[in-house]
C-alpha positions as CSV (number, residue, x, y, z in Angstrom):
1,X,0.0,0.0,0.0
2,X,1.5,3.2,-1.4
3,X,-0.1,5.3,1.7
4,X,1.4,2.7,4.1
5,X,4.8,3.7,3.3
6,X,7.0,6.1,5.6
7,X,10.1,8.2,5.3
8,X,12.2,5.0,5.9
9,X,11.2,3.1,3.2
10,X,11.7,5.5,0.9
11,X,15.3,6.0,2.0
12,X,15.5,2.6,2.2
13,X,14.4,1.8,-1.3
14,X,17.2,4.5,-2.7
15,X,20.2,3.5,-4.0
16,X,23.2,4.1,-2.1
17,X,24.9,7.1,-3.3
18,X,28.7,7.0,-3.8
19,X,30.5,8.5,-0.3
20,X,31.4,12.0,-0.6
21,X,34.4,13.4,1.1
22,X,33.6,15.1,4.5
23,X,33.9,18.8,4.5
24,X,36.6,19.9,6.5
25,X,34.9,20.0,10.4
26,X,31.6,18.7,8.7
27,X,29.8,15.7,10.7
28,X,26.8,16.1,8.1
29,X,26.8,12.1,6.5
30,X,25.6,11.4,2.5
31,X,22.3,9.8,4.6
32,X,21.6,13.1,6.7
33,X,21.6,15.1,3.6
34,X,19.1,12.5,1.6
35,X,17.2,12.8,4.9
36,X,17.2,16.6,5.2
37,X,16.0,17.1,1.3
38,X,13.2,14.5,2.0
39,X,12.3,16.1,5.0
40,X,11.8,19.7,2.7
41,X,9.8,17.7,0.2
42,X,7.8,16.5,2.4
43,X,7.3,19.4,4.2
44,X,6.3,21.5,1.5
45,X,4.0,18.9,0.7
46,X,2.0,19.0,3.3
47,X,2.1,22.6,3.7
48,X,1.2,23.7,0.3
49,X,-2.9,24.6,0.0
50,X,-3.0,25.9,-3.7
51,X,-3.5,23.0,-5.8
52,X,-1.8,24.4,-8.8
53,X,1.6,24.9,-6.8
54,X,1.4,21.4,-5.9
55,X,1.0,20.3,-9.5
56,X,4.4,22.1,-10.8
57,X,5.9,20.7,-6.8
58,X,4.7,17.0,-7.9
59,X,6.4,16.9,-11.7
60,X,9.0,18.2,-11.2
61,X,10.1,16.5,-7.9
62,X,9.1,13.2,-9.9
63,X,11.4,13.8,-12.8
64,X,13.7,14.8,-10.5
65,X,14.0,11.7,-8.4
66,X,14.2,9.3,-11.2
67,X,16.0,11.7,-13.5
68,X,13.5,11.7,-16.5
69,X,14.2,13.9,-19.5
70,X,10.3,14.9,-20.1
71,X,7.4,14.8,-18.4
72,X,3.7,15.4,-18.3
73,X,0.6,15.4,-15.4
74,X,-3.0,14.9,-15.9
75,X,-6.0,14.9,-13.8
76,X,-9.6,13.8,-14.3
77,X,-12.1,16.1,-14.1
78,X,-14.8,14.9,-11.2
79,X,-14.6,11.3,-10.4
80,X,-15.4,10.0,-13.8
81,X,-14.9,12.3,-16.7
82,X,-11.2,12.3,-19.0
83,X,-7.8,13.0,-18.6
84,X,-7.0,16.5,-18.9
85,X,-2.8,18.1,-19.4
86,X,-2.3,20.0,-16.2
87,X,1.3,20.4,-16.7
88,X,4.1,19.5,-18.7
89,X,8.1,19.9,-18.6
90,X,10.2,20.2,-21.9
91,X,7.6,18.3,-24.2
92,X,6.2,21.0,-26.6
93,X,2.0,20.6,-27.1
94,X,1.9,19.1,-30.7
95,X,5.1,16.3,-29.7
96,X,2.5,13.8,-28.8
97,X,0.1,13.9,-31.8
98,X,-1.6,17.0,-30.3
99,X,-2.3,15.5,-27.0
100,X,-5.4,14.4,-28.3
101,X,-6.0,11.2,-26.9
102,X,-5.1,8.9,-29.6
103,X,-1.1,9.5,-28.7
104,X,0.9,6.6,-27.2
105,X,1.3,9.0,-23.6
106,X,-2.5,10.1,-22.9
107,X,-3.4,5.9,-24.0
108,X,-1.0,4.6,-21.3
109,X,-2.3,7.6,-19.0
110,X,-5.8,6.7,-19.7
111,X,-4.9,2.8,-18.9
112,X,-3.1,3.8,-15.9
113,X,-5.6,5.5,-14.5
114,X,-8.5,3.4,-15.1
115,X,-6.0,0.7,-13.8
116,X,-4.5,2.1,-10.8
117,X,-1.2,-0.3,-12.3
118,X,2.2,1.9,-13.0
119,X,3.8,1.3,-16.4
120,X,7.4,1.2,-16.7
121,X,9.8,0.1,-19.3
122,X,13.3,0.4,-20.4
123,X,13.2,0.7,-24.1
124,X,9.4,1.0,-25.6
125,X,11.4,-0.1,-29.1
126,X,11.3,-3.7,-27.8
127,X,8.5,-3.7,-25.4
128,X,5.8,-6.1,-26.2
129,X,3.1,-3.7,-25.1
130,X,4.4,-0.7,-27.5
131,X,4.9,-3.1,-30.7
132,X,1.4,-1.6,-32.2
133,X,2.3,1.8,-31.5
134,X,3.8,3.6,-34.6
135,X,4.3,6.5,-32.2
136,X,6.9,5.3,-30.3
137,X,9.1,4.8,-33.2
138,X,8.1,7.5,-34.6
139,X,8.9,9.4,-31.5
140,X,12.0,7.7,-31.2
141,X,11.1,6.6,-27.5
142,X,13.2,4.5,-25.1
143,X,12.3,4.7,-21.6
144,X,8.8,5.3,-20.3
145,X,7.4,5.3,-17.0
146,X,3.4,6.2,-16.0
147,X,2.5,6.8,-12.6
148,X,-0.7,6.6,-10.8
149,X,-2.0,9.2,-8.6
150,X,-3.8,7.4,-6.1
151,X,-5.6,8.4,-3.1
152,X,-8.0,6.5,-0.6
153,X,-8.6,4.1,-3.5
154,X,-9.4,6.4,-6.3
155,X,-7.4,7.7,-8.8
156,X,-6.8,11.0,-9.4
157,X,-4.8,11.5,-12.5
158,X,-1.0,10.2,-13.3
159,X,1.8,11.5,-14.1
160,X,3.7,10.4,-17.8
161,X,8.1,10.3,-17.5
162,X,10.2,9.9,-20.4
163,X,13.4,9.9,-21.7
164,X,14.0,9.9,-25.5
165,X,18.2,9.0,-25.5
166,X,19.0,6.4,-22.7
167,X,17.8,2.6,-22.5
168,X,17.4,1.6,-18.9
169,X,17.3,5.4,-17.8
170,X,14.6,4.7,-14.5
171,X,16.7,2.8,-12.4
172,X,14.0,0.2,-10.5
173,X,14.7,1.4,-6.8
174,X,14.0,4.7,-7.6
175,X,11.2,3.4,-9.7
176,X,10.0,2.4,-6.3
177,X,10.8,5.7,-4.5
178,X,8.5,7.5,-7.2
179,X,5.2,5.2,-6.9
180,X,5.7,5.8,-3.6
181,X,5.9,9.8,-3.5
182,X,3.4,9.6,-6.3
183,X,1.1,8.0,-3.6
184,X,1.8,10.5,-0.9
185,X,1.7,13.8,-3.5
186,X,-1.9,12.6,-4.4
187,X,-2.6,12.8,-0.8
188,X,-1.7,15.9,-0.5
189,X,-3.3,17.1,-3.8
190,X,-6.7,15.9,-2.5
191,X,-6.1,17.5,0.7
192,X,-5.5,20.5,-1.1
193,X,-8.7,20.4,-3.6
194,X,-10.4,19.3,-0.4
195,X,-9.6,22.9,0.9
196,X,-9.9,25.1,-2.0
197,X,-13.4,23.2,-2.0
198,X,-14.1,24.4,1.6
199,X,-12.7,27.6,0.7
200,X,-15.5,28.2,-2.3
201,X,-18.2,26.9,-0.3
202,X,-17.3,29.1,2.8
203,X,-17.6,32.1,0.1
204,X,-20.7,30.8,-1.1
205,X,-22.1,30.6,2.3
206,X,-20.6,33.8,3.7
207,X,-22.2,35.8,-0.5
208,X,-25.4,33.8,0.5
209,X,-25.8,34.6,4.3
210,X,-25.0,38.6,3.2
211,X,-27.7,38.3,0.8
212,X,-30.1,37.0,3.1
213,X,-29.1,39.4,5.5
214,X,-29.5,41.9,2.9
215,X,-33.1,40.5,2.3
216,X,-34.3,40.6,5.7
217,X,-33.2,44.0,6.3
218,X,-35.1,45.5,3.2
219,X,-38.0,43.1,4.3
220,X,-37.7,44.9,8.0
221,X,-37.4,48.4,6.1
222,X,-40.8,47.4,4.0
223,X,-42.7,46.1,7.0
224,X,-41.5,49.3,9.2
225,X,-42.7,51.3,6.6
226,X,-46.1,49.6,5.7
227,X,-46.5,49.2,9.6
228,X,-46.3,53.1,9.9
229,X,-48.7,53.4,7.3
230,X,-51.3,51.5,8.3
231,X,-51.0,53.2,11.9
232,X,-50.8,56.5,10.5
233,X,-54.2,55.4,8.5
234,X,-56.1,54.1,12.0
235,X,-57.4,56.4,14.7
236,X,-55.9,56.6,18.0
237,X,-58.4,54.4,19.2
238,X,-58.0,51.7,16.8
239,X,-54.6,51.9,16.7
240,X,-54.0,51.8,20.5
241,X,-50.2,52.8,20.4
242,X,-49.1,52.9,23.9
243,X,-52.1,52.2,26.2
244,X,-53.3,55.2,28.3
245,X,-52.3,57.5,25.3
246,X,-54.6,59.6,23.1
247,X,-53.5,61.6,20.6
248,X,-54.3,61.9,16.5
249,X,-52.3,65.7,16.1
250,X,-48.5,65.3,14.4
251,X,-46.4,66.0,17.7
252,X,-48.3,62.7,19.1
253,X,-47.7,60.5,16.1
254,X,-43.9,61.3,16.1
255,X,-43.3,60.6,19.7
256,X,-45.5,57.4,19.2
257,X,-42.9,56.6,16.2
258,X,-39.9,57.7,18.2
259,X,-41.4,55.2,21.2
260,X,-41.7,52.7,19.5
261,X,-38.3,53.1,18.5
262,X,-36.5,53.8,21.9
263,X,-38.7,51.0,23.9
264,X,-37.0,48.2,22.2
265,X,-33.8,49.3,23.4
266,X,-32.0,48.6,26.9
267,X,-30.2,52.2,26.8
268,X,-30.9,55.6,29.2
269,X,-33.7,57.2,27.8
270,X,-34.3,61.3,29.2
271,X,-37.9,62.1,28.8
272,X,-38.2,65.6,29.1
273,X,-41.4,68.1,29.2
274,X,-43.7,70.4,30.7
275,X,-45.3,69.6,34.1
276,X,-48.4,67.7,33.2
277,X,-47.6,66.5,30.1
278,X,-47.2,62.5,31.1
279,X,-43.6,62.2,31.7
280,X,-44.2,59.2,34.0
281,X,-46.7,57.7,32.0
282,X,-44.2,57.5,29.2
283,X,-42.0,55.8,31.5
284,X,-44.5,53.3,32.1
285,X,-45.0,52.7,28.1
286,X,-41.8,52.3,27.7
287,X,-40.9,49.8,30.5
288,X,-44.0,47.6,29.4
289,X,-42.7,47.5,25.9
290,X,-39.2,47.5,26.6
291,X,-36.9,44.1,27.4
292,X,-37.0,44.4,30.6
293,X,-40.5,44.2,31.1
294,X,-40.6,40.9,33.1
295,X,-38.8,42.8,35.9
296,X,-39.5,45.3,38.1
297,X,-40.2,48.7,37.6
298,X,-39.5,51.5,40.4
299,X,-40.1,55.0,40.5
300,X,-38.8,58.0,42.6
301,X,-39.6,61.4,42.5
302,X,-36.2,63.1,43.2
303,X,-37.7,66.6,44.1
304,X,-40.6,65.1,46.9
305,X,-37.9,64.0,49.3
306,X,-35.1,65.7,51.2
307,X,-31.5,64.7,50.1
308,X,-30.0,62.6,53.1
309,X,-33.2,60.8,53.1
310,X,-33.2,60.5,48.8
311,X,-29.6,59.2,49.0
312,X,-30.5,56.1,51.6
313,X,-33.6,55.8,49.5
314,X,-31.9,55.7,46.0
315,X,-28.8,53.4,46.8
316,X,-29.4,52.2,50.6
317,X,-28.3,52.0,54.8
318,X,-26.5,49.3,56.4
319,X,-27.7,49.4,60.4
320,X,-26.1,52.0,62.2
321,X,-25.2,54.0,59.3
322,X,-27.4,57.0,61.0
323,X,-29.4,57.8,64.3
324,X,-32.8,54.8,63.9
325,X,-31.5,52.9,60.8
326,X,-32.2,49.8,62.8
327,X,-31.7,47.2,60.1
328,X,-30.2,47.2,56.6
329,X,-31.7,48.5,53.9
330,X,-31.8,47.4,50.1
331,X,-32.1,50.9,48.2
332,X,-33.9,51.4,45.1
333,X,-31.2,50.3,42.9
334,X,-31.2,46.8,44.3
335,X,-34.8,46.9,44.0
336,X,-35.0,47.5,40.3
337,X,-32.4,45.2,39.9
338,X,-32.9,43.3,36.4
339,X,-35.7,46.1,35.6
340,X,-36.1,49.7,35.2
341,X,-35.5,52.5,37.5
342,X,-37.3,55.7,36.8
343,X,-36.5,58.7,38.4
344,X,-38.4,62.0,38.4
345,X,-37.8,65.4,38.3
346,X,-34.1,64.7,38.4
347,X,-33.0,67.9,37.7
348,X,-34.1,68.7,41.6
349,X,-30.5,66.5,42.3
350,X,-28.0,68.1,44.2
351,X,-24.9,68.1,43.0
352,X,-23.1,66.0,45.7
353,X,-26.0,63.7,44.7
354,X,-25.7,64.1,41.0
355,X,-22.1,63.0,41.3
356,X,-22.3,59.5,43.6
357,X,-25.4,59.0,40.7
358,X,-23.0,59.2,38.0
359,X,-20.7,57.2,39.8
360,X,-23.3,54.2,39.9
361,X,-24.2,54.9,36.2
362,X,-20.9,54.8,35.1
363,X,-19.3,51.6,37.9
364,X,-23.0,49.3,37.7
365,X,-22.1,49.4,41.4
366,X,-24.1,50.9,44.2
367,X,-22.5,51.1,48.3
368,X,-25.3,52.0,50.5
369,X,-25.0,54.6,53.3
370,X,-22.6,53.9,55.8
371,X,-21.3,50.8,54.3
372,X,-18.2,49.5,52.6
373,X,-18.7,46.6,50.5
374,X,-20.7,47.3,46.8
375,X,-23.3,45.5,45.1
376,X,-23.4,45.2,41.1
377,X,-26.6,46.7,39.5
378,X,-28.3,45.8,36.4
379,X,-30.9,48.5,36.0
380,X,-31.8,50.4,33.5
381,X,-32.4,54.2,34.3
382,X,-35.1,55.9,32.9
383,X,-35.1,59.6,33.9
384,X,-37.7,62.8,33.6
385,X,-37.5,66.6,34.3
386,X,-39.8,69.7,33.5
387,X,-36.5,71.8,33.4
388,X,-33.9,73.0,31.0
389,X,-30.9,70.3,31.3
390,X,-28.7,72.3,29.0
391,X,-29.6,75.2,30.5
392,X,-28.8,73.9,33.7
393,X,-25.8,72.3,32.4
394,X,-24.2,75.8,30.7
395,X,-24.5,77.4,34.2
396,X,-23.4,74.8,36.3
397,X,-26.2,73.7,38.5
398,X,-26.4,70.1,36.9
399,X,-23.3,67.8,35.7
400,X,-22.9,67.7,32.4
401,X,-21.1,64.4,32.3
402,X,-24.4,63.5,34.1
403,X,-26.4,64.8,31.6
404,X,-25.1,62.8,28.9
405,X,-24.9,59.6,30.3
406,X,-29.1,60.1,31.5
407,X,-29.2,61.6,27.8
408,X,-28.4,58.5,25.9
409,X,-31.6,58.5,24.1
410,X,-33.9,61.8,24.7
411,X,-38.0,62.2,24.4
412,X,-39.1,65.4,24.5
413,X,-42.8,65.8,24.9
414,X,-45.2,68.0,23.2
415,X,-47.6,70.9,25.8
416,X,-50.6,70.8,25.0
417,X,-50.6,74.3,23.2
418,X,-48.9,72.6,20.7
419,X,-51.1,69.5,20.3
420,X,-54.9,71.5,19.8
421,X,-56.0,68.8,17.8
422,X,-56.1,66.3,20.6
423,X,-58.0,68.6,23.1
424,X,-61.5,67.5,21.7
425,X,-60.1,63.7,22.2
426,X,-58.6,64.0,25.4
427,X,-61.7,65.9,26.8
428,X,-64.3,62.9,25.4
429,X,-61.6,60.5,27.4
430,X,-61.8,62.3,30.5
431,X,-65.4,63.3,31.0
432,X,-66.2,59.2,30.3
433,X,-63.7,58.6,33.0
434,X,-65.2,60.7,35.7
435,X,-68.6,60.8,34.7
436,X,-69.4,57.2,33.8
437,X,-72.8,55.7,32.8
438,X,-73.7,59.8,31.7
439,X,-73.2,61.3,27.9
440,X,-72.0,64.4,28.8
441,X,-71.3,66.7,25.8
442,X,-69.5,70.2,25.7
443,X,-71.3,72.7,23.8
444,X,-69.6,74.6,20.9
445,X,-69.1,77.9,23.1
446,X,-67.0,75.3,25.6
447,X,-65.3,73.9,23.4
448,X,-64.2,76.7,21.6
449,X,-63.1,78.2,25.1
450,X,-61.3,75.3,25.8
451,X,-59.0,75.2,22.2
452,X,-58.5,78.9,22.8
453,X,-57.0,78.2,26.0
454,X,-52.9,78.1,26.3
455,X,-53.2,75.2,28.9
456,X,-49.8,75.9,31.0
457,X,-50.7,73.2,33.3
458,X,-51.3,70.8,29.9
459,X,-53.0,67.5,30.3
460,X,-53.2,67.3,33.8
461,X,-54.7,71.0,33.8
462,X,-57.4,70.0,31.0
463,X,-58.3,67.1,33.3
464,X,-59.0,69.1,36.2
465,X,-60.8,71.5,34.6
466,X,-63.4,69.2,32.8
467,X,-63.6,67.5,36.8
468,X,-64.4,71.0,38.1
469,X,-67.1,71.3,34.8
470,X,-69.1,68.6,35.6
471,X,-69.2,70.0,39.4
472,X,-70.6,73.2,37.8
473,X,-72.8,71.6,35.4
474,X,-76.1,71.7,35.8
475,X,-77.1,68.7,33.1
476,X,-75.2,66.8,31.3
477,X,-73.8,69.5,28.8
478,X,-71.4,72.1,29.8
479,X,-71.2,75.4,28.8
480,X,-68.7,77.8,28.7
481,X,-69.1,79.5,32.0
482,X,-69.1,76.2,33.4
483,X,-65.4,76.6,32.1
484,X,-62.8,77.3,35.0
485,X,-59.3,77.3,34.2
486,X,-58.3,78.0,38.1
487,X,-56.8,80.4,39.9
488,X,-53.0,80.5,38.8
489,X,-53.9,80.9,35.1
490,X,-56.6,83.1,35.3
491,X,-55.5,86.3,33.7
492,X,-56.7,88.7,36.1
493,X,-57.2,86.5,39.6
494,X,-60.3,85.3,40.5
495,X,-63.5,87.7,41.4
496,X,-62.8,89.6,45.1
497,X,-58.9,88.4,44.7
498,X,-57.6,92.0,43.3
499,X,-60.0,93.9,46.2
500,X,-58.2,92.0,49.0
501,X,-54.7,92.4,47.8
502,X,-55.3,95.7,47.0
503,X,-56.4,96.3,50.6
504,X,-53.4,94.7,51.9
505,X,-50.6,96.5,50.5
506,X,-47.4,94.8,49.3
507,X,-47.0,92.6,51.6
508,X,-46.8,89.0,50.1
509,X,-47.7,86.7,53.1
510,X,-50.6,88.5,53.7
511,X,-52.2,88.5,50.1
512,X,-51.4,85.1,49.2
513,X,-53.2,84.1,52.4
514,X,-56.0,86.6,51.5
515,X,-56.2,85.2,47.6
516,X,-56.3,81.8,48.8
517,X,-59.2,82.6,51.2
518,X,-60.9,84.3,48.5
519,X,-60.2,80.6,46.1
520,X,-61.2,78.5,49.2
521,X,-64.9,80.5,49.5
522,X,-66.1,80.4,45.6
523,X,-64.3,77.0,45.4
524,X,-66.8,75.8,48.7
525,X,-69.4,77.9,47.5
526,X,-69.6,75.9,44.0
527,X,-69.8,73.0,45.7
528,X,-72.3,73.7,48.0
529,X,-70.4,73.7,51.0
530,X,-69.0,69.6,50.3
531,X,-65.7,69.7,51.2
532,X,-64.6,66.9,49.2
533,X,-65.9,68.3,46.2
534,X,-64.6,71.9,46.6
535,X,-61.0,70.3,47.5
536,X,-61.6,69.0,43.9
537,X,-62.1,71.8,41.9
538,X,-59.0,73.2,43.6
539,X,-56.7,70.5,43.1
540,X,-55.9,69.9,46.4
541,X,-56.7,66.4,48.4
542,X,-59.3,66.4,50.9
543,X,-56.8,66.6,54.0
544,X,-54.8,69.2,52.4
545,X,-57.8,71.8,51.8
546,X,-58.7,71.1,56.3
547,X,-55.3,72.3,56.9
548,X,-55.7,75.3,54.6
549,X,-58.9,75.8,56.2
550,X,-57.8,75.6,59.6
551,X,-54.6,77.9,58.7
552,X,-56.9,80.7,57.0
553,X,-59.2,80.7,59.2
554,X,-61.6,79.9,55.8
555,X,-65.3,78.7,55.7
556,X,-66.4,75.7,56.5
557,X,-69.2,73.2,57.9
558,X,-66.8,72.9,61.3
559,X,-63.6,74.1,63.0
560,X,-62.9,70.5,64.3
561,X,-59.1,69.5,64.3
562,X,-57.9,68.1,60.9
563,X,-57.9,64.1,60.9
564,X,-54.3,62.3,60.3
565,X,-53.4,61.9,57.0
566,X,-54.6,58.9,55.1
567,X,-51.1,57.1,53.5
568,X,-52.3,57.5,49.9
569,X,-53.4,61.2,50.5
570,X,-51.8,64.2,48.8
571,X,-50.3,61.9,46.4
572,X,-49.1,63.5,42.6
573,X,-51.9,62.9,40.2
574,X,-49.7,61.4,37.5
């Protein structure tokens, strides 16, 4: 077996080579230096990937070894088709007949191959086998040896050797040496097509999987686009963006497209806006359609809460840290961890605060109050504000490396001034909410009043200005003087309000306790006296109007002491 044989044999099967003299110091033997040039053949061999190097590497290592005067190496095409001329060493194209097949060296190739037997004689003249053949007299050929190229069983071409002048020129054991590297070069060519196969079907793979990549992303493009249509075609209703928003007017559809965009991410998202406009209800959108919506979400209004009490709130106490921390505590960080952190009104933040925030943002680590060790955070922060950031940021009273990492990804919603278009909408939506079972309609006057209206307070306002309409009402359709903006954007104050500041003087105290007397009276009067109701219209909790009552010395049904605050009272209508 050809593939059997090692680097022994092959020195074994060479004949001995006459002893040269010794260089002068030299220890090198004839045997070492056989060895060594073996040891570079085979090496380059088996380290040569371009199959038409190794073609040239293979004839002419074969002529050299059994010193040939010609030669010539074919392959077959696939596994079954002809011989093809792949190379060929001092043997000009039209010496063979033409190389066409019928000549004596692609017949013996041909029979070789099919085969799998070598051919070798010593002078074709008087060789049984080349009697027939008028080419090899004609040729004037003498010694002739065809090689297989076998590998795992199958032949893959041969290799033709000649030598027009000498009888006898292939001595036998280097006849052997040659089938042998003959079986070890096809080896190695097979390897070699083996790779350059890999290497084309790897392209393929790599021209197909960038095709299909660019496929799917024109596919994504397309259905982005015929998505946006066919929302931009539905009404707000239908459509149903973000539940718990309303809006048909052009601001609204862009920050629905921009939502949609920025919930699919996991990066900071800055939602900034006028107070009233929904800030934390974007929040909430965005958390239930972002990744991390199987985790929890948190919320913290930065500017409700003092800062040594925010900071133990936001990243935690160990016990001890401060006069009745009694027992650790996890901070809102940990809380969220694996969800979503949203923090309100951040630009409130100190900016001893702002920096140990950045310093979690930036580290993913949060150390609670008096402790040492850290935790690592995954959270992702969502913040809001009402102010100017950049403003802030130019003069210094908010960080601005701060401000970019919160800024990652920034909404910035519309005021309702700018979105008229939805007040008819958003008033439908809220009169259903708080009068339900009733079809309570605006008349044409009240809704006119209302689009004509800058709305400072925005959404929130509107809301409690249709609540404080349905108070007024007498029916179920409201009428423009059943229209009450308030008392902080009424253009002139409210009826008595100018009389008793007037009579006051200057002095502020005194006439912001008079105006809100004056508020608290038509605001009870409305209401006929209900104190609930009146607390209503005024946007104040129920508890909050008592203690304004009893601090004003305002009207009332009683001067009894104010009850303790309920836990959910006075909290922010969001």
């Amino acid at each position: 077996d050809p593939e059997a044989r090692t680097l022994e044999d092959l020195l074994a099967a060479a004949p001995a080579a006459p002893p040269a003299p010794e260089p002068a110091g030299g220890t090198a033997t004839t045997r070492e230096r056989e060895l060594r040039r073996w040891l570079s053949i085979q090496r380059r061999l088996v380290s040569e990937r371009q199959p038409a190097r190794l073609l040239d590497l293979i004839l002419d290592t074969l002529i050299e070894i059994v010193g040939a005067e010609r030669g010539m190496l074919l392959t077959r095409r696939g596994r079954t088709g002809p011989l093809q001329v792949r190379r060929v060493r001092n043997l000009a194209t039209g010496a063979l007949g033409g190389l066409d097949g019928a000549s004596i060296s692609l017949s013996i190739a041909e029979q070789v191959a099919r085969t799998g037997e070598p051919v070798v004689t010593m002078d074709a003249r008087q060789d049984g086998r080349f009697l027939a053949s008028r080419s090899v007299h004609d040729l004037g050929l003498r010694s002739v040896m065809v090689l297989p190229l076998l590998a795992r069983g199958r032949t893959l071409g041969a290799v033709y050797l000649d030598h027009r002048l000498r009888e006898a020129a292939f001595d036998p054991a280097l006849v052997e040496v040659a089938l042998d590297f003959a079986g070890q070069a096809a080896l190695a060519l097979e390897t070699a097509r083996h790779l350059r196969l890999l290497r084309r079907r790897r392209q393929e793979i790599e021209r197909l999987n960038a095709e299909l990549r660019r496929r799917v992303e024109d596919q994504a493009v397309e259905l982005r686009g015929l998505k946006e249509t066919i929302e931009g075609a539905l009404p707000p209703e239908v459509a149903d963006p973000f539940p718990g928003f309303l809006g048909r007017s052009a601001p609204m559809q862009e920050l629905f497209r921009r939502m949609r965009r920025v919930a699919e991410t996991d990066l900071p998202v800055l939602i900034l806006g006028e107070s009233g406009t929904g800030k934390e209800l974007v929040a909430r959108a965005l958390y239930a359609r972002g990744p991390r919506r199987t985790g929890p979400f948190v919320t913290e209004n930065c500017a409700a809460i003092p800062e040594p009490l925010l900071e133990s709130i936001l990243f935690g106490h160990v016990r001890g840290a401060f006069t009745g921390a009694d027992r650790d505590h996890a901070g809102l960080f940990v809380v969220a961890d694996k969800g979503t952190l949203f923090l309100d009104e951040v630009g409130e933040l100190s900016l001893g605060l702002q920096a140990k925030l950045l310093r979690v943002l930036e580290d993913r680590e949060v150390r609670p109050v008096g402790g040492t060790a850290t935790r690592r955070v995954d959270v992702r922060i969502l913040a809001a504000s009402n102010r100017d950031l950049e403003a802030m940021v130019r003069e210094g009273r908010f960080r601005e490396d701060l401000y970019y990492r919160l800024a990652v990804l920034t909404l910035r919603l519309p005021p309702l001034r700018d979105r008229l278009d939805d007040v008819p909408l958003l008033a439908a939506h809220f009169l259903g909410r708080h009068a339900p079972g009733r079809k309570v309609r605006l008349t044409p006057a009240a809704q006119r009043k209302l689009l004509a209206h800058g709305w400072p307070g925005n959404v929130r306002q509107l809301e409690n200005t249709l609540v404080r309409a349905l108070v007024l009402a007498a029916g179920d359709e409201i009428d423009e003087d059943c229209i009450d903006f308030g008392a902080t954007t009424r253009p002139h104050g409210a009826p008595g309000a100018a009389a008793a500041a007037g009579e006051q003087g200057l002095d502020l105290k005194t006439n912001v306790e008079a105006l809100e007397r004056a508020l608290i009276e038509r605001a009870l009067s409305a209401a006929g006296g209900n104190r609930t109701k009146a607390a209503a219209l005024l946007g104040l909790s129920r508890y909050g109007l008592l203690k304004k009552l009893q601090r004003t010395g305002g009207p009332g049904r009683d001067r009894r002491p104010a009850p303790a605050p309920h836990p959910t009272d006075g909290r922010k209508d969001q």
